[in-house]
C-alpha positions in Angstrom: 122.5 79.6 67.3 124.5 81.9 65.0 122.0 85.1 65.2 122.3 84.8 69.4 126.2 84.3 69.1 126.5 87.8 66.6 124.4 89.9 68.9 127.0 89.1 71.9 129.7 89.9 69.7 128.3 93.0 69.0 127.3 93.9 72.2 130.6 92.2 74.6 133.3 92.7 72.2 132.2 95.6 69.9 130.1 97.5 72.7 127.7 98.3 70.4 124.9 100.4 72.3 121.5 98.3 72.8 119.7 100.4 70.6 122.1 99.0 68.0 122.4 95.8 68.8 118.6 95.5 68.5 118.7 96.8 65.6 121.0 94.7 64.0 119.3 91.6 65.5 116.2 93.0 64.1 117.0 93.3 60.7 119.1 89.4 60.6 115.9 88.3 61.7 113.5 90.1 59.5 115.5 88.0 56.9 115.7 84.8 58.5 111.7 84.9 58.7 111.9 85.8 54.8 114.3 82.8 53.8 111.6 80.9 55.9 108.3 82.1 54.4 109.6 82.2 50.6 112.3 79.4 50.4 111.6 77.0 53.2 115.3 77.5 54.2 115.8 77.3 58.3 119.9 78.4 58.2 120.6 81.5 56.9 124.3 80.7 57.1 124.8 79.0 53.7 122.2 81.2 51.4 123.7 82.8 48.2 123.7 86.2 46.9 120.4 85.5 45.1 118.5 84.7 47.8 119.8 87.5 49.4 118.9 90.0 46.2 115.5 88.6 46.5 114.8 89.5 49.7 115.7 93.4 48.2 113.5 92.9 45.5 111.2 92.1 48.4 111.9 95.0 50.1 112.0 97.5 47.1 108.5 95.9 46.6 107.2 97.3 49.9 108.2 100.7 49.4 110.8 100.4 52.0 113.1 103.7 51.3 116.7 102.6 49.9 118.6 104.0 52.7 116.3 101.5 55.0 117.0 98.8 53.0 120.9 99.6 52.5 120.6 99.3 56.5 119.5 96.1 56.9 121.7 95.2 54.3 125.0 96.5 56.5 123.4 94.4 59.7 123.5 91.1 57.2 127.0 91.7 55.6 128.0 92.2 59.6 126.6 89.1 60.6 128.2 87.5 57.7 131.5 88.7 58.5 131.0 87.5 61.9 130.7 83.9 60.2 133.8 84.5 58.5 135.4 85.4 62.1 134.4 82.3 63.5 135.2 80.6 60.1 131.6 79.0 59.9 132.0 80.1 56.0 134.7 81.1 53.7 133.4 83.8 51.6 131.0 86.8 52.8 128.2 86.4 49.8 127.5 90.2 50.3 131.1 91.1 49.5 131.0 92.6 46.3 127.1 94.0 47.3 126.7 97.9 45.7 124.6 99.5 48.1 121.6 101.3 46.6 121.4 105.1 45.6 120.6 107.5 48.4 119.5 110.9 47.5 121.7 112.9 50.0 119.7 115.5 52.2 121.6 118.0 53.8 120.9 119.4 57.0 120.7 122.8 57.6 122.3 124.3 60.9 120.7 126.7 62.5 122.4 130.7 62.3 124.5 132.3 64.8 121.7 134.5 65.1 119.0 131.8 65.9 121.4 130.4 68.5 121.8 133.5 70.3 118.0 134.1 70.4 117.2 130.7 71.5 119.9 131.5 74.7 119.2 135.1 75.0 115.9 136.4 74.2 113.8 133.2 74.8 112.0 132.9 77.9 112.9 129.8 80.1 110.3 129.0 83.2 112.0 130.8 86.7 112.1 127.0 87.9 113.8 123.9 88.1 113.0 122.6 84.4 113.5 126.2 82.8 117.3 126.3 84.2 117.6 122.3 82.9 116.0 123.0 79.7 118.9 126.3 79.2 121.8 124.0 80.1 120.5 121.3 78.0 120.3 123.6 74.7 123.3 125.5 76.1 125.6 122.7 76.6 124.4 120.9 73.6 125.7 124.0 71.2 128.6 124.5 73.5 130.3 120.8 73.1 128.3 119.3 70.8 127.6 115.9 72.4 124.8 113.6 71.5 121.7 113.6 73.0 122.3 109.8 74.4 125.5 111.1 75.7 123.8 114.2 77.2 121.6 111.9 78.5 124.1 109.4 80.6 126.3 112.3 81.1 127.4 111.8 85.5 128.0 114.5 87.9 131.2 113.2 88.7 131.9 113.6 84.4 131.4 117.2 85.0 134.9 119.5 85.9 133.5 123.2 86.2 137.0 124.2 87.7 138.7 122.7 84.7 136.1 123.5 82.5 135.7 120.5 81.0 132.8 117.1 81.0 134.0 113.6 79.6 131.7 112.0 77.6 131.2 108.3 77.3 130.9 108.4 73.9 130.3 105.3 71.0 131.8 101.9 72.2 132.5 103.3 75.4 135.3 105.8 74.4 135.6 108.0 76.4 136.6 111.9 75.3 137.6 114.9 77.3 135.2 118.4 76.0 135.8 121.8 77.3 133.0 124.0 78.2 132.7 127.4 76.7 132.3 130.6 79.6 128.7 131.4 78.6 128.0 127.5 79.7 129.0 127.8 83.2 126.6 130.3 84.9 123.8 127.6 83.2 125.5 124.7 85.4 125.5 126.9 88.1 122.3 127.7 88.3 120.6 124.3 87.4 122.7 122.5 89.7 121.3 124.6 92.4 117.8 124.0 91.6 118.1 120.5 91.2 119.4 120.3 95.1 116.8 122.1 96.0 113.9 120.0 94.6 115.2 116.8 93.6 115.0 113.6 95.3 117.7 112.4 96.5 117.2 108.3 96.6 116.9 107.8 92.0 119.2 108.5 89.9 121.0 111.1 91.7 124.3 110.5 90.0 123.2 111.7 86.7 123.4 115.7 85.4 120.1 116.0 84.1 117.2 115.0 85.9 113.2 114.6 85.7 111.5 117.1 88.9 110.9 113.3 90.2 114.6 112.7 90.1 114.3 109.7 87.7 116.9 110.8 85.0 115.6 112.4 81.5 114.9 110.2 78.4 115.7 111.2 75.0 112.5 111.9 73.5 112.0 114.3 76.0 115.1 115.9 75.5 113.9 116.2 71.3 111.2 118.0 72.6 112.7 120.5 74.6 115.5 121.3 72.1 112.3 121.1 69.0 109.7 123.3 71.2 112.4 126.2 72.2 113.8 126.5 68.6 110.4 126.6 67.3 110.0 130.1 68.7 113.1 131.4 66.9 113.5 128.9 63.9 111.4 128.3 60.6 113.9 125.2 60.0 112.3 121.9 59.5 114.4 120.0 61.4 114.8 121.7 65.2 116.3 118.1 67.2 119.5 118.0 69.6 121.0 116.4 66.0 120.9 119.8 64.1 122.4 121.3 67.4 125.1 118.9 66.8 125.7 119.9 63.8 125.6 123.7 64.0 128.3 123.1 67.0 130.8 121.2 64.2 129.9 124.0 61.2 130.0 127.2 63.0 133.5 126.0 64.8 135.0 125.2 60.8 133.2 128.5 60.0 136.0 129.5 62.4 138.5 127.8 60.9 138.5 125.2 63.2 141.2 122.0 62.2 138.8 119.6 60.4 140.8 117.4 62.9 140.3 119.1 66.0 136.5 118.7 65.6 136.6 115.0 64.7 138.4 114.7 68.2 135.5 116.8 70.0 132.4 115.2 68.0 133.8 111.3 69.2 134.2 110.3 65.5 136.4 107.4 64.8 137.2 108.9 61.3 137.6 111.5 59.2 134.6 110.7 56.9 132.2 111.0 59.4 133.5 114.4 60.5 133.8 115.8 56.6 129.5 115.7 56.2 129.4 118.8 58.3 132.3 120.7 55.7 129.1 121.4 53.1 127.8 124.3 54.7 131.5 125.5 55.6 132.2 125.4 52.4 129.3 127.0 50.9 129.5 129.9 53.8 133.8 129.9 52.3 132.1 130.4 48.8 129.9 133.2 49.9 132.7 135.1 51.7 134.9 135.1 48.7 132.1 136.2 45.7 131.5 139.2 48.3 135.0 140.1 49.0 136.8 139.1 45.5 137.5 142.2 43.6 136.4 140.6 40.2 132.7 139.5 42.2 130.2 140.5 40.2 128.4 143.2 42.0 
């Protein structure tokens, strides 16, 4: 079966993570059900473009959001181009495919200010998960991994004498980040905590930890990041994300090589790296209309 052969090429040779593998698999099969139901076709291999635009007309129909339907889309013209691969067929029929328009949203970072009250003035609980929630917000701004990578991030990853974790980032790449000096008396403290309290037969090996000693989960991990910059932030989006991003725009706010912070975020390319250049450039303009002498005052 084609659709079983394309999710172990995405997960054994691309190392996709299993949240995307599922999702792709999801999404070749959402339209393997559709060629079914409308066209009584079984084998998805062979189908044209125009089955293939009328299952966006399908889509559009259901009020599915465009960027939604330009992602299941990308999972089809993937497992297409698996076909090729394996030269089941000859041409890709979603080759020449225009993806639809997407109204870009931009996120907003939060302010230095709003990052400095979130690690200074807000109060963490004198326990175990107060010091875990700190580091977690703390470490978060300071390297600006992902929350899955915070997540599956290993004691033995961590070098406080060298400053430095390595993250086991997309595809399994690994990447070395340093830690900034405000980061370290966090670690220090949470690691001492957690061997006082946590059990020491679960997942011992990983950094952050339930009180149980089962490691954390990443919707709890949303939470803590959403609920502590809800006391300093009227933002609408408060998520580890958003951290993410401040990390990359306050760093080019600093004049950071565009570079450099593609090599500390894990990207494989520059593209991905350039989103977080908006507000750098808009905090660029407001610099120069206060300091050029022909600003308008």
């Amino acid at each position: 079966m084609s659709i079983s052969s394309f999710v172990s090429y995405l997960s054994l040779e691309k190392k996709y993570s299993s949240h995307t593998v599922n999702a792709y698999e999801k999404d070749v099969v959402s339209f393997a059900i559709f060629c079914k139901e409308e066209y009584g076709e079984e084998n998805i291999d062979n189908v044209d473009y125009s089955v293939l635009r009328g299952w966006v007309i399908n889509l559009v129909s259901k009020k599915i959001s465009n960027k939604s339907i330009n992602r299941k889309i990308a999972s089809l013209k993937a497992y297409y181009g698996f076909l090729q691969k394996i030269r089941k067929i000859e041409y890709n029929p979603l080759a020449k495919h225009k993806a639809l328009k997407v109204s870009k949203k931009i996120e907003v970072p939060f302010s230095l200010d709003e990052m400095a009250e979130c690690l200074n003035d807000v109060q963490y609980l004198d326990t175990f998960e107060g010091a875990r929630d700190k580091l977690i917000v703390g470490l978060l701004y300071a390297t600006g991994i992902r929350r899955i990578e915070l997540v599956n991030l290993k004691l033995v990853d961590v070098d406080l004498f060298k400053k430095t974790i390595k993250v086991l980032g997309k595809r399994d790449k690994e990447r070395i980040v340093p830690l900034k000096q405000f980061v370290l008396p966090l670690f220090d403290l949470y690691l001492r905590r957690r061997n006082e309290l946590v059990a020491r037969d679960k997942d011992k090996e990983y950094v952050f930890l339930l009180k149980s000693g089962n490691k954390v989960y990443e919707t709890l991990v949303y939470r803590i990041v959403n609920g502590y910059f809800s006391k300093v932030s009227s933002k609408q989006k408060k998520s580890p994300h958003i951290i993410r991003h401040t990390f990359a725009t306050h760093l080019l706010n600093e004049g950071a090589d565009l570079n450099s912070v593609k090599e500390l975020l894990g990207h494989s390319s520059l593209a991905s790296t350039q989103v977080y250049t908006h507000n750098s450039i808009a905090e660029l303009k407001k610099t120069h209309m206060a300091a050029h002498p022909r600003s308008k005052k």
